[in-house]
N, C-alpha and C positions, 0 to 999 in steps of 0.2 A: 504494500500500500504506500502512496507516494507522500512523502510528508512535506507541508505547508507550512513555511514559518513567516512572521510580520518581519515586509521588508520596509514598508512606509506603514507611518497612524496618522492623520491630519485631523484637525480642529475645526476644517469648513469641508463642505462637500464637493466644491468645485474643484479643486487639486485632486482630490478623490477620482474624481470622475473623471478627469485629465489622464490619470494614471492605469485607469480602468480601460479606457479605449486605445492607450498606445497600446498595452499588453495584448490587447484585442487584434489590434492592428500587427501583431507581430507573431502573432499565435502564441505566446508564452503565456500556462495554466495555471489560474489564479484562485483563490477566494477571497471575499470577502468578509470583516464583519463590520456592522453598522449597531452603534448603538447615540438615536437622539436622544435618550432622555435617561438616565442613569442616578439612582440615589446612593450615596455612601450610604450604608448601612449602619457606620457607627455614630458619624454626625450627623446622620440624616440630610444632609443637605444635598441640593440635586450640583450633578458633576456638569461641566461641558459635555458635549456632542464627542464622539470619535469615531473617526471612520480608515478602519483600518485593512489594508491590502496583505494579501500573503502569498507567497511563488515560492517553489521545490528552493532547498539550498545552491544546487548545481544551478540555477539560473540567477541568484544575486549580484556576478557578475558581469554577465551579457544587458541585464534593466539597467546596471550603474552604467555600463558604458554607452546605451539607447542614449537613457537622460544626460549625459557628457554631450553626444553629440549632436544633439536636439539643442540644447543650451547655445554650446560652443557657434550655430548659427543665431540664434535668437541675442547675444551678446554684441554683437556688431550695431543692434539696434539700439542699446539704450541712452540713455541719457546720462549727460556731464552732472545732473541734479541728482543723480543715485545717491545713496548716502554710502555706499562702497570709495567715492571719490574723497570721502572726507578722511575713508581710512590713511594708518602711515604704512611706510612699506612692510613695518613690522607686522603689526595687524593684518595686512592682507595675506603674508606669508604664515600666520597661524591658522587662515582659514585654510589654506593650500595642503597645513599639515595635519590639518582634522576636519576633513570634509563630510565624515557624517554628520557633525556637527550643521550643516550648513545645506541648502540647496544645491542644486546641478547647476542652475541660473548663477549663484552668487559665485562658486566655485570655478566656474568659465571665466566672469567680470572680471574679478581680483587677478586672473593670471592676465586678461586683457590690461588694467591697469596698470598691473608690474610691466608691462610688456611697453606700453606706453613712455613711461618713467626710464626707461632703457634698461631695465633688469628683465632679461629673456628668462625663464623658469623652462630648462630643458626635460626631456623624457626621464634622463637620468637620476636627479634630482626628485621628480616628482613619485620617481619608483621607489628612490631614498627615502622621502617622504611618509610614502604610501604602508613601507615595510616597516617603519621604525612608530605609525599610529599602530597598524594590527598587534604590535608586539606590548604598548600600552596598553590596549584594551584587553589582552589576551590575557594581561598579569590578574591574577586572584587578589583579592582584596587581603590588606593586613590581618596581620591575626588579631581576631574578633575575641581576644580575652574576656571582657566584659561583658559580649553579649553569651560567651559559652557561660560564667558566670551567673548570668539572669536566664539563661535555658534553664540551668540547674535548678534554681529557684522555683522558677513558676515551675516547673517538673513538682517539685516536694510539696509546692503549696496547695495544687491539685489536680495537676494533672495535662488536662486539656488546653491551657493555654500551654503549657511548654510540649506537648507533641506537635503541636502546628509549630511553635518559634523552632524546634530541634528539626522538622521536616523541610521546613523552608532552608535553614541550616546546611542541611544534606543536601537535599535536590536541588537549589535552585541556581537556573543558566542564564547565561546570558547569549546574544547572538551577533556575532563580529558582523563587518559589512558584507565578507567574504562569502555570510550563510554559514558558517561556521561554529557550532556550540561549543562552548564551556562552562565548566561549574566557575559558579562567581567565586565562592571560598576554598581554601586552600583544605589539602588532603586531612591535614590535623584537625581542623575547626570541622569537616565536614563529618570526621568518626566521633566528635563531640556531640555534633547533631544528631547522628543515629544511635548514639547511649543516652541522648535523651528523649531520644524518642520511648526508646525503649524501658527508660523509667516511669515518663508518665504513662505511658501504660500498665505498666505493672502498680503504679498507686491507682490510675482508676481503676481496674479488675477490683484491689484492693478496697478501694471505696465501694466499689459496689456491693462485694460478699458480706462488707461489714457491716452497708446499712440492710440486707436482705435479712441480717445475722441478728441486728436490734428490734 
């Protein structure tokens, strides 16, 4: 079965739907989710809109480089009023070296205005680039002393809050530009996660028998 991951989420529908018909347009197999109207559960309060697209991992980067060159024409048209022209050449060179961060559209601009400025941004450079964000994104987050710490915790105090913070602990990934998964936390914080999983579970079992027991 072919697995779907979110390669864009947007906040308005129209980019959405931009993105929907190029992939259309190119045959590359997508889904979609849509959600208008969404409550947190905890605050109750209603969320923004998201409208979120998803394509096989193997196709992440054939859409990035679609949108590259779809841009790369639409770039020649803008305007000196962009607020990209405001940037320094620094600033436009961080967009260059964290482009998920950023649109296709802005990511074209900033190499057109370096380009302008007399700084050419070759292939080279921009692969140098390209390799040394995947390798940022790629690293596991610090060790999570504190929060293994507060797993333990809600673990003893009963249970079911610390198997969801110990699962999430364990399983959870994140997904490079590349379509590429990794676990967010490192191998140690991640066996933290799964002994506390397996604590709060053994105090609920335990809560249970004991109140069946009273």
């Amino acid at each position: 079965m072919q697995e779907f991951l979110t390669i864009k989420n947007f906040g308005h529908e129209a980019p959405f739907l931009e993105l929907v018909e190029l992939l259309q347009a190119h045959d590359i197999p997508y889904q979609t989710e849509i959600y208008r109207e969404r409550l947190n559960p905890i605050s109750m309060i209603m969320l923004s809109p998201e409208f979120i697209v998803k394509v096989s991992p193997d196709r992440f980067i054939q859409v990035d480089r679609i949108l590259l060159e779809i841009a790369a024409d639409e770039v020649h048209l803008a305007d000196t009023d962009h607020y990209l022209f405001d940037f320094k050449d620094e600033e436009l060179f961080d967009i260059l070296a964290s482009p998920d961060e950023w649109s296709a559209f802005d990511y074209q601009l900033a190499r057109r205005i370096l380009r302008e400025r007399g700084l050419e941004v070759d292939t080279k450079l921009l692969n140098s680039l390209h390799k040394s964000r995947l390798q940022e994104l790629a690293a596991p987050k610090p060790s999570q002393t504190l929060n293994v710490m507060l797993g333990y915790i809600l673990a003893l105090l009963g249970g079911i809050f610390g198997f969801f913070w110990g699962w999430n602990m364990a399983t959870a990934r994140k997904i490079l530009p590349n379509g590429e998964r990794l676990y967010v936390f490192r191998p140690s914080d991640r066996q933290h996660g799964w002994q506390i999983v397996v604590l709060s579970a053994m105090i609920m079992i335990g809560l249970a028998l004991w109140a069946r027991a009273v």
